[in-house]
C-alpha positions as CSV (number, residue, x, y, z in Angstrom):
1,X,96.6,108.0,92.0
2,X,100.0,106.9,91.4
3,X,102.2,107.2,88.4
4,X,105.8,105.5,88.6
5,X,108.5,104.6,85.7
6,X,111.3,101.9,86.1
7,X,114.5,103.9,85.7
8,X,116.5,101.2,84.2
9,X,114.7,100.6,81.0
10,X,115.2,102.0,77.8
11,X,111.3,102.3,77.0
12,X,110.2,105.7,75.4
13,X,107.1,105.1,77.7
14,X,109.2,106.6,80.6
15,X,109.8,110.0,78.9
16,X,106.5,109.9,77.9
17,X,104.4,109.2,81.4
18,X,107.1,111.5,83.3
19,X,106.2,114.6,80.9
20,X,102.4,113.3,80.8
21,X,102.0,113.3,84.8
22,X,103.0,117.3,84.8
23,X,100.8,118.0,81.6
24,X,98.1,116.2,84.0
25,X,98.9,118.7,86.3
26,X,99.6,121.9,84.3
27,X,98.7,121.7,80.5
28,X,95.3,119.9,80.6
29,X,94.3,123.2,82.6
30,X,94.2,125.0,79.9
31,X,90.4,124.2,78.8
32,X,87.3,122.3,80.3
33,X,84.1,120.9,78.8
34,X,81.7,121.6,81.1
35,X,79.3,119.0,80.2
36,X,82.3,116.2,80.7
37,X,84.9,117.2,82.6
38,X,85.0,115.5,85.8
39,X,87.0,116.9,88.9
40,X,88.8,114.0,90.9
41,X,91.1,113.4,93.8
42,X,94.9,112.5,92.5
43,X,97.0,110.6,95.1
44,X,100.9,110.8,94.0
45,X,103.4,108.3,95.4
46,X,105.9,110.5,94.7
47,X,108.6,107.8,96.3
48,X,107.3,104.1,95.8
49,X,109.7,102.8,97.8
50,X,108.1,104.6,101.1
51,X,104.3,104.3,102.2
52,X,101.9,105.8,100.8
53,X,99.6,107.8,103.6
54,X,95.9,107.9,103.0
55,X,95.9,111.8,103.1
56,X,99.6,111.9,101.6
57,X,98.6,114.2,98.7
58,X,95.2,115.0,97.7
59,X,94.6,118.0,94.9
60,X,91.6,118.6,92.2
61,X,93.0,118.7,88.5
62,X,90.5,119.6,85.9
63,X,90.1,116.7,83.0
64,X,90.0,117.8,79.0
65,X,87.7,115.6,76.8
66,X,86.6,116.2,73.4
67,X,83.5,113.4,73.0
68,X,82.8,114.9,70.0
69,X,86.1,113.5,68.0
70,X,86.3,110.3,70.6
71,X,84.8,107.6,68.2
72,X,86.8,108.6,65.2
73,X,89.9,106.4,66.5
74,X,89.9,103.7,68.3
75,X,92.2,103.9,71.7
76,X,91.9,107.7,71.6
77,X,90.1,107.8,75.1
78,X,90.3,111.9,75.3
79,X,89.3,112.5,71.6
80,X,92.6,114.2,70.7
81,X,92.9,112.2,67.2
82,X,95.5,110.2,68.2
83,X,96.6,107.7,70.6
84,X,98.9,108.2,72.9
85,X,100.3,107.7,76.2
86,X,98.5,110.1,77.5
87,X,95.4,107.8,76.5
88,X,96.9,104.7,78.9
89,X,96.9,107.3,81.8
90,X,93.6,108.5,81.0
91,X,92.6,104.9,80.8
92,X,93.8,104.4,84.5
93,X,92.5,107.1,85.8
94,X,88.8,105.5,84.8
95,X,89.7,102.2,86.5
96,X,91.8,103.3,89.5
97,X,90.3,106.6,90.7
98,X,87.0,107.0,89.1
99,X,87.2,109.3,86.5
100,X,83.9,110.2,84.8
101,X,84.2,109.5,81.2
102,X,81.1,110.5,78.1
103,X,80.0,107.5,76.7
104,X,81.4,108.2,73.1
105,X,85.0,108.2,74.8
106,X,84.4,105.3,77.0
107,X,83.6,103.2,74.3
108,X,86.8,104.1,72.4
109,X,88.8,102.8,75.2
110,X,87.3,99.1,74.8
111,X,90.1,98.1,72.7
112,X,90.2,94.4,73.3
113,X,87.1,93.5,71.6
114,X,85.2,93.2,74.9
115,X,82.5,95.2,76.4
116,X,83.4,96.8,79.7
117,X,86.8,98.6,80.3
118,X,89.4,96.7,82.8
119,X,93.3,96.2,83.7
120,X,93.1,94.1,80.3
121,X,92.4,96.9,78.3
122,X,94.9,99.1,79.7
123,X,97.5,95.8,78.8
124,X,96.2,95.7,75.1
125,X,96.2,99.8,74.5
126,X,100.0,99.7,76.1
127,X,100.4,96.5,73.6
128,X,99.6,98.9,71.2
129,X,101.6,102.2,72.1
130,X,104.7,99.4,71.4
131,X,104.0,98.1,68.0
132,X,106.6,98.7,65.6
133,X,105.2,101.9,62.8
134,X,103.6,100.2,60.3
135,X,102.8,96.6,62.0
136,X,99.5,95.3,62.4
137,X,97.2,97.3,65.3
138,X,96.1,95.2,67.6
139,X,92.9,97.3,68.7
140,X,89.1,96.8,68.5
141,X,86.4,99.4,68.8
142,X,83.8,99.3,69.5
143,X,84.0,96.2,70.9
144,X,81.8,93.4,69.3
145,X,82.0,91.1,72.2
146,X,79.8,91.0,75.8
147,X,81.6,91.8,78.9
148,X,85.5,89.5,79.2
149,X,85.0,86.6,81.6
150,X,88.2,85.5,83.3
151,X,88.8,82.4,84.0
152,X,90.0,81.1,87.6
153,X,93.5,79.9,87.6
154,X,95.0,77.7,90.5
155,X,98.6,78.6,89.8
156,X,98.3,82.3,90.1
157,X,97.8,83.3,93.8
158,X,96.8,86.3,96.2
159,X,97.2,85.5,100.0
160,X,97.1,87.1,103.4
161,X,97.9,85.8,106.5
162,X,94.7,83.4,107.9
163,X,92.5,84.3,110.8
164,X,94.1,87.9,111.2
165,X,92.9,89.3,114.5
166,X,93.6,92.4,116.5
167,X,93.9,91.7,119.9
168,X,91.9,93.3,122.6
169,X,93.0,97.3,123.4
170,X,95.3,96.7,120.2
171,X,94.6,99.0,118.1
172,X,97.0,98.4,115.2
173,X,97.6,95.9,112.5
174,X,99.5,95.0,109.8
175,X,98.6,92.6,106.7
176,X,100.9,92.0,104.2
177,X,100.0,90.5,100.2
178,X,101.8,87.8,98.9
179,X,101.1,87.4,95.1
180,X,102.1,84.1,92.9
181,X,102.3,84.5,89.4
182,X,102.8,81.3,87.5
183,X,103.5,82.7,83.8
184,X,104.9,86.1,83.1
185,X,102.5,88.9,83.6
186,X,101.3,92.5,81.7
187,X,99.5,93.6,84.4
188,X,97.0,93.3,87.5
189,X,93.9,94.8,89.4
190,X,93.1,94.7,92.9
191,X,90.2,96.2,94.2
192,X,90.2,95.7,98.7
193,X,88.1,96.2,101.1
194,X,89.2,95.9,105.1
195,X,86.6,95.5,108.0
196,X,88.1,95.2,111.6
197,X,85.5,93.9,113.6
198,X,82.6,94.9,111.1
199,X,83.9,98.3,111.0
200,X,85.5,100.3,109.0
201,X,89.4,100.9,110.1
202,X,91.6,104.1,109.1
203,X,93.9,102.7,107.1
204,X,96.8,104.9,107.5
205,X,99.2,104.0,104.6
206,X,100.5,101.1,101.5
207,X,103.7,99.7,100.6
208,X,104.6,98.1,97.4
209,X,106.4,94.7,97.5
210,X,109.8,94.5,95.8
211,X,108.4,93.4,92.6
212,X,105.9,95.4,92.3
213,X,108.4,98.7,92.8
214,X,109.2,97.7,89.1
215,X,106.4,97.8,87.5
216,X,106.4,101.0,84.6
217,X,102.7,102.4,85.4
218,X,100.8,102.1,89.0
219,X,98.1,103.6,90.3
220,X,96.5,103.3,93.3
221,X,93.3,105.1,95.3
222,X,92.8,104.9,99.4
223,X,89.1,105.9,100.1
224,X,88.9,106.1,104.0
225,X,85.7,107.0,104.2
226,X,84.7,103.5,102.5
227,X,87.8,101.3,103.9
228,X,88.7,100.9,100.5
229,X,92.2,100.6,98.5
230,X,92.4,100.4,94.4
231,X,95.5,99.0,92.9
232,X,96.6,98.5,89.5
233,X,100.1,97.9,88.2
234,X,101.3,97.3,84.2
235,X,104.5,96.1,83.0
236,X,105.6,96.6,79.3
237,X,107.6,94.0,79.3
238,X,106.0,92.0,81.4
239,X,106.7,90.6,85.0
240,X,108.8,87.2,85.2
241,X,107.0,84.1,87.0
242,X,107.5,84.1,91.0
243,X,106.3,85.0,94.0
244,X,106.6,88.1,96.7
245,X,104.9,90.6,98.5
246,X,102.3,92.4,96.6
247,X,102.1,95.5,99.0
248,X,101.6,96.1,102.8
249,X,98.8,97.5,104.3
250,X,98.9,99.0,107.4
251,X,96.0,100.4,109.6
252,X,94.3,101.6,113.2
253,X,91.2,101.1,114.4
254,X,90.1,102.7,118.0
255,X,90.8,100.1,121.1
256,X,88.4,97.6,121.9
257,X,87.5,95.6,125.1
258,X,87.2,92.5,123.3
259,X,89.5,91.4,120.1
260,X,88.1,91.3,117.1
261,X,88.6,89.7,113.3
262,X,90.4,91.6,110.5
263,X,88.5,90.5,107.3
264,X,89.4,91.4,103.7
265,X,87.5,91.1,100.8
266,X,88.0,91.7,96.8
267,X,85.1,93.0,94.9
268,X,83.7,94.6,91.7
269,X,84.5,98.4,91.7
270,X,82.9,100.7,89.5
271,X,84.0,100.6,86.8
272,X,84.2,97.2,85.9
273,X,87.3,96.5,87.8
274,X,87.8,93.2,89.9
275,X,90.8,90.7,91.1
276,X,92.4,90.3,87.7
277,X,96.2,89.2,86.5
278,X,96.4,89.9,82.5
279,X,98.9,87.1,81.2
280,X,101.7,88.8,79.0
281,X,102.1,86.4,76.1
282,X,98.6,86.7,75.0
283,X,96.7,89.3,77.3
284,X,94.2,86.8,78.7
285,X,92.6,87.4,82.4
286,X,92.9,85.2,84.8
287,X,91.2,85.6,88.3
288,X,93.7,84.6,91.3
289,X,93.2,81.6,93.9
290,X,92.2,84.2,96.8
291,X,93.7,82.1,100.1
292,X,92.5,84.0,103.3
293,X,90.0,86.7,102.2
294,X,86.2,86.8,103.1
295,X,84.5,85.5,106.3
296,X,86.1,82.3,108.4
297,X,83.4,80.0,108.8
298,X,83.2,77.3,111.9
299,X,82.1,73.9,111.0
300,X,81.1,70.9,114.0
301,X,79.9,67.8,113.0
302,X,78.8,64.8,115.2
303,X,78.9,60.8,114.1
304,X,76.3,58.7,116.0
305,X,73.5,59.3,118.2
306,X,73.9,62.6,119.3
307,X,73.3,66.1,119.2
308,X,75.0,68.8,119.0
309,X,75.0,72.6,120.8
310,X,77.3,75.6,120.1
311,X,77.8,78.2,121.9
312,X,80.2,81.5,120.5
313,X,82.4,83.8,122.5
314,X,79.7,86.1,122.6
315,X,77.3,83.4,124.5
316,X,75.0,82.7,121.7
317,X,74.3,79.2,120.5
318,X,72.9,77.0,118.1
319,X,71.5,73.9,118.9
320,X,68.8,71.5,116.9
321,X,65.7,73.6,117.8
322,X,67.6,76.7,118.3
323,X,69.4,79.1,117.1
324,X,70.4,83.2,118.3
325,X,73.7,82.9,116.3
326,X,73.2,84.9,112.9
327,X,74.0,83.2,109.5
328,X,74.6,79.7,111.5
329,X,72.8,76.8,110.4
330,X,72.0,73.3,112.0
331,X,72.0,70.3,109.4
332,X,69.8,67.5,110.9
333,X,70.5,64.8,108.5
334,X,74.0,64.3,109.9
335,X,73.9,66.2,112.6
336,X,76.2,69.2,111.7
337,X,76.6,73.1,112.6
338,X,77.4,75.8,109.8
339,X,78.6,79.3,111.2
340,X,79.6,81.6,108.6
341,X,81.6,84.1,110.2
342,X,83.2,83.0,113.5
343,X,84.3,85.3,115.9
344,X,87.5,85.8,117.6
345,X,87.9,83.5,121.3
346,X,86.4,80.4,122.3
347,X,83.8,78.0,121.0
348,X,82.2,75.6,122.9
349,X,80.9,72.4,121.7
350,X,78.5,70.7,123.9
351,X,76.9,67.2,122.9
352,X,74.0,65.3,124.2
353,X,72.4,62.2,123.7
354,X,70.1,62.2,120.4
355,X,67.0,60.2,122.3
356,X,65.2,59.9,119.3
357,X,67.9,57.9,118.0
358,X,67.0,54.0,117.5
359,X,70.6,52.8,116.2
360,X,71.5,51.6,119.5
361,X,75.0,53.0,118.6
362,X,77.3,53.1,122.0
363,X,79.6,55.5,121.0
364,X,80.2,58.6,119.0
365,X,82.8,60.8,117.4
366,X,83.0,64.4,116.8
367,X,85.1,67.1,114.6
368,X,85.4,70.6,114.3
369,X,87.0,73.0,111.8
370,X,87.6,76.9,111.6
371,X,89.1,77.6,108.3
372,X,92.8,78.8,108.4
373,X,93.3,76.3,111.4
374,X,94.3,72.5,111.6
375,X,91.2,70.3,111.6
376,X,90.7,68.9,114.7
377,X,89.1,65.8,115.5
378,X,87.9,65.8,119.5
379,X,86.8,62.7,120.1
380,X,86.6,59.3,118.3
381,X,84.6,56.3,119.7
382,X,83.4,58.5,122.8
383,X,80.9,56.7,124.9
384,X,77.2,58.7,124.1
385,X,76.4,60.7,127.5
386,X,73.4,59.5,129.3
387,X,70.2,61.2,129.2
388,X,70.5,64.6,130.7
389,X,74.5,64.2,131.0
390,X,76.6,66.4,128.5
391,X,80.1,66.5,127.0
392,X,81.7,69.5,126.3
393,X,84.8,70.6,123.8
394,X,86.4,74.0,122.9
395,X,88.1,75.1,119.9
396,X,89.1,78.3,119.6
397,X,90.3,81.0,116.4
398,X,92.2,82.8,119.0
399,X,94.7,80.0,120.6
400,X,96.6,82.6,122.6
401,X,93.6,84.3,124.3
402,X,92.9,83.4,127.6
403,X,89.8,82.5,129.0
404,X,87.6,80.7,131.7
405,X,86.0,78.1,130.1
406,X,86.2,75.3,132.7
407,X,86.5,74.5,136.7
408,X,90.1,72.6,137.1
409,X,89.8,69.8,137.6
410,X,86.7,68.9,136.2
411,X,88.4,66.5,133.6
412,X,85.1,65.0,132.2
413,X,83.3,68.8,131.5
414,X,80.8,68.2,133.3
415,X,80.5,71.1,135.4
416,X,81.1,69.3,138.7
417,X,83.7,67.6,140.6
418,X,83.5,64.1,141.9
419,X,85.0,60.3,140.9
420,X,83.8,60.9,137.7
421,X,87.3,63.1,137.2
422,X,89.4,61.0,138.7
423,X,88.8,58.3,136.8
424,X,89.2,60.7,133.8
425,X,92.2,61.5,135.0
426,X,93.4,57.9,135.4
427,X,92.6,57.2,132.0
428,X,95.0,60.0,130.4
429,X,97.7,59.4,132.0
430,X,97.6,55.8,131.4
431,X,96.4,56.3,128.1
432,X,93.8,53.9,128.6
433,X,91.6,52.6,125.2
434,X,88.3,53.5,124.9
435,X,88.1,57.1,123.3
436,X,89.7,58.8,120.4
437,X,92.9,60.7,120.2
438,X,94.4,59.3,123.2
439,X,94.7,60.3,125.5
440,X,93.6,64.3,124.9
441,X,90.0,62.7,124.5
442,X,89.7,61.8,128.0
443,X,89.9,65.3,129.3
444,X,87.4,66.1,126.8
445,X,89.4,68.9,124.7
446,X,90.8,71.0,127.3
447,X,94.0,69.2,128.8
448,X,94.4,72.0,132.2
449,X,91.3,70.1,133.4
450,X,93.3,67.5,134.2
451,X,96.1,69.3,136.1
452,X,94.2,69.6,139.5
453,X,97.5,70.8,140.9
454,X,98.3,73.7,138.7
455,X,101.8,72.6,138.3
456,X,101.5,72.4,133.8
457,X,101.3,68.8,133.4
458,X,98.7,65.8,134.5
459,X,99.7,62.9,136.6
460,X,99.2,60.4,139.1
461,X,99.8,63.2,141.8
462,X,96.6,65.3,140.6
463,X,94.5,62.1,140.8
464,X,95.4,61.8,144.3
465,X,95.1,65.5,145.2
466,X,91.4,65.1,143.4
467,X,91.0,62.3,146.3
468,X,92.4,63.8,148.7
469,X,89.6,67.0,147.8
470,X,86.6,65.2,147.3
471,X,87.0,63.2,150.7
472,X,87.9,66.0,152.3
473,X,91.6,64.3,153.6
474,X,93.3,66.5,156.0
475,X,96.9,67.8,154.9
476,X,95.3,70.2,152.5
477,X,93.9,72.4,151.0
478,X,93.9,69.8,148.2
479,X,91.2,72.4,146.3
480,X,91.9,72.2,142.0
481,X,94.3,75.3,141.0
482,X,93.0,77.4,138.5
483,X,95.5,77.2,135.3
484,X,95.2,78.5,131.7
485,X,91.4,78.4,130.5
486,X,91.0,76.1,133.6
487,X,89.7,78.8,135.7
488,X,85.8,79.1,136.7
489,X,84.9,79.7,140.0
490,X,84.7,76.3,142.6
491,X,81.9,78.6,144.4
């Protein structure tokens, strides 16, 4: 748990939550219901401007509740008979580091009219620690409304970078939030969870952004045993409209063989805590645009007469009668392939002639997404393979990992070397019509099967040397050089 003041404003608050953190620590010692109180781990970023470690600080303070006086005033959260500050940090303590509360106090903490305690609440009680003696309280308990259900809003964003992925024997990484807040804000909530290849990592420590360095209460909680962080920050006089980085979260995970996908998702803690900004003119939630969280999914789809197979990095596939890929799915009515989570390498996209197909269609096109990467569109007006012939594509979510996917020079994909590639290779680097894009589309998505010389670019001179190969010309060797993912065995 975190408590941190702004030292340049001239808010009473800060006097107060700098005396209440060492009465948290000292006075609230002093006695201990033992029907209520609730012993919980306190994690103090005693310097926000450095990281905060996952085992930085970790001590047992007992908790003081009197349920028996909670419901005589609404916002008194610890039945004291007033409210105070020391209510708000009670309040956070609930959402961000799961404080167990009696219902009776609970209840007296709903003070925005809704069921179910969140970052709003903890806006409206602070709303209400600021009203001028004698105005009119702005508090409601108990609340007479269900559960508060935020609305989505477009403008306010929370981003990480798309398709993180640590790469093979790495065994570090580093994701940084950017936050986008259209309107001025009270507060937020932001409930994480990191996976690293399914599992989870040790994160080893969290860095508030710039902005968020100013905020007058924050709180967080680092549960390693779950690969979970809890973050809530309030401003009483709000945060202005812009954009920055939220925090920095940096972690290790043991080395791996193989690289693997760093996937964050926001979810419903308990309490009732979730992905929330609390706007500051009127305290309404809003739920962020989340850009990059949650699984990346793969989508291929195929125009014309033809079918489509996929195979993943981890030599599963999915095809039209088959499937060994987990949560992937094969559309038949227009001839499409779902995966939901795609792995980190290679892809590739094999398609065949549909031969129950009576459109008479000669040609076809195909396309290909993973999310967080350009769509890309591999072939347009492709002639359909023959019967028992195959064309083959890649696309990858790893573009700098290398890996055989092809024999060089086999520009058509077909797995063998013969005319067939020269001719291919003709055609791109003449840019001949009859496919689309030109020319990529005539080496069939992977451009090093063209360069049966291995000198980084496709000409005339690897046509010949393909010639020169396959009728075995002396002068040699005129064997294809194996380049880039170009780079199966020839035996």
């Amino acid at each position: 748990m975190i408590f941190k003041l702004s030292k340049d404003k001239n808010f009473n608050l800060r006097f107060y939550f700098t005396i209440l953190f060492f009465l948290s620590v000292g006075l609230l010692i002093l006695g201990e219901s033992p029907a209520f109180a609730q012993k919980y781990p306190i994690q103090v970023w005693s310097n926000p401007k450095e990281p905060l470690a996952a085992n930085s600080q970790v001590s047992k303070y007992p908790l003081e509740l009197d349920p028996d006086t909670c419901l005589s005033l609404c916002g008194d959260g610890n039945g004291s008979g007033q409210v105070t500050e020391q209510d708000l940090t009670l309040l956070f303590n609930y959402l961000l580091n799961s404080a167990v509360l009696p219902a009776s106090c609970l209840s007296n903490l709903e003070v925005d009219s809704f069921a179910q305690v969140n970052i709003r609440d903890a806006a409206w009680l602070s709303r209400e620690l600021l009203r001028v003696t004698g105005g009119e309280p702005n508090l409601t308990c108990p609340a007479p409304f269900p559960p508060y259900q935020p609305v989505s809003k477009l403008d306010d964003t929370l981003q990480i970078p798309l398709g993180i992925i640590l790469p093979a024997w790495a065994t570090s990484a580093t994701i940084p939030f950017e936050y986008k807040n259209a309107a001025s804000i009270a507060g937020l909530a932001l409930p994480l969870r990191i996976r690293v290849g399914g599992v989870i990592p040790q994160i080893d420590s969290v860095l508030l952004g710039p902005r968020s360095l100013t905020a007058d209460l924050a709180a967080a909680t680092i549960d390693p045993a779950s690969g979970t962080i809890n973050l809530g920050l309030l401003w009483e006089n709000g945060l202005a409209p812009g954009k920055d980085t939220l925090l920095t979260v940096f972690l290790s995970a043991p080395p791996s063989v193989s690289p693997r996908l760093v996937r964050v998702d926001t979810f419903p803690l308990t309490p009732d805590n979730h992905p929330l900004f609390v706007n500051f003119s009127n305290l309404e939630g809003t739920v962020p645009t989340l850009l990059g969280f949650g699984p990346i999914p793969l989508y291929v789809q195929a125009f014309s007469p033809v079918n489509v197979i996929v195979l993943d990095p981890n030599d599963d596939s999915i095809g039209i009668s088959f499937n060994t890929i987990g949560n992937a799915y094969y559309n038949m009515a227009n001839d499409s392939i779902y995966i939901e989570e795609a792995l980190p390498g290679h892809y590739q996209i094999k398609v065949v002639k549909d031969t129950l197909d009576l459109s008479n269609d000669s040609s076809y096109a195909i396309e290909a997404r993973i999310d967080g990467t350009a769509d890309n569109l591999l072939a347009s007006s492709a002639p359909v393979p023959s019967e028992g012939e195959e064309h083959n594509y890649v696309i990858t979510s790893q573009p700098n990992l290398p890996s055989c996917l092809s024999l060089p020079g086999d520009a058509n994909g077909d797995g063998k070397l013969n005319l067939v590639d020269i001719i291919s290779i003709a055609n791109y680097v003449n840019n001949t019509s009859g496919c689309q894009p030109r020319p990529d589309c005539w080496l069939w998505g992977l451009n090093c099967r063209g360069d049966w010389n291995g000198n980084g670019v496709t000409t005339l001179g690897d046509a010949i040397s393909g010639v020169n190969y396959i009728f075995t010309r002396p002068g040699g060797p005129w064997n294809p050089v194996a380049t880039q993912a170009c780079c199966l065995p020839l035996f």
